[in-house]
C-alpha positions, 0 to 999 in steps of 0.5 A: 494609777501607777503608770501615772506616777511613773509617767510623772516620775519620768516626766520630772527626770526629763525636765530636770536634767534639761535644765541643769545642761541649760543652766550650765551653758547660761552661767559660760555666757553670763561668765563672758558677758560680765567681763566684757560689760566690764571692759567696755566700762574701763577700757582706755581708762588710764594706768596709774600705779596703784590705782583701784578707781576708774581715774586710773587703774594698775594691773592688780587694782583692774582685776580685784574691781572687775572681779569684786563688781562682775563676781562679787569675789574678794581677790587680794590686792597684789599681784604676787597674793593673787598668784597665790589664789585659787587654782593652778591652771595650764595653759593648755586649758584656761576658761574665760575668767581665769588670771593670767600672769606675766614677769615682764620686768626682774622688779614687776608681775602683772596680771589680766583676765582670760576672755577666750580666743587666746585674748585677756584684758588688764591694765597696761602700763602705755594705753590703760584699761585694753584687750591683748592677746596671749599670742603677742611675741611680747606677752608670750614670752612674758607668760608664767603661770595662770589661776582657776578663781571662778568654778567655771 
């Protein structure tokens, strides 16, 4: 009989800590996969300053739908608010759905989401709702800092 219950006891650890390292490879995927689903929705919708709807969007009004709807997080609605949010990140270890942030202009910030492989998705002011990657000579040197929102 006890050897049953230790049996059962050992049967229990195995399982349980199966499922944990399956749980936390799902929820990268679902992570990734909620953020291309909302690409797919809104790329080449428009730029429109101040926009927040689907007839066209600014950089801040993409990100705060696209995380609202995909990860039901409230973000502020300014980019210079939501560099304020969340967690300091290097640039050496962003995950897909952190923020990145640029200052391409003295006047203006802009902001995207992180989707890996050096590329990140935001509204851009000349083709709208696009992926770009970090890489582009232009974005580079337009970089400034990036924010862990999610606990990915």
């Amino acid at each position: 009989m006890k050897k049953n219950i230790i049996l059962l006891f050992m049967s229990l650890l195995i399982i349980n800590s199966c499922g944990s390292s399956k749980k936390t490879r799902v929820q990268k995927k679902s992570t990734q996969y909620l953020l291309e689903k909302s690409y797919k929705k809104y790329k080449g919708v428009p730029y429109r300053y101040g926009g927040t709807t689907s007839m066209g969007f600014d950089c801040s009004g993409f990100v705060k739908r696209v995380y609202s709807e995909a990860f039901h997080k409230n973000l502020p609605r300014t980019t210079k608010a939501m560099m304020k949010t969340g967690k300091k990140i290097n640039k050496k270890h962003l995950k897909i759905g952190d923020l990145v942030f640029f200052h391409p202009t003295r006047k203006y910030y802009h902001v995207g989401i992180y989707m890996g492989n050096n590329q990140f998705i935001h509204a851009s002011t000349s083709k709208g709702v696009m992926k770009s990657s970090l890489d582009n000579v232009y974005w580079k040197k337009k970089y400034i800092t990036a924010r862990r929102i999610l606990n990915n």
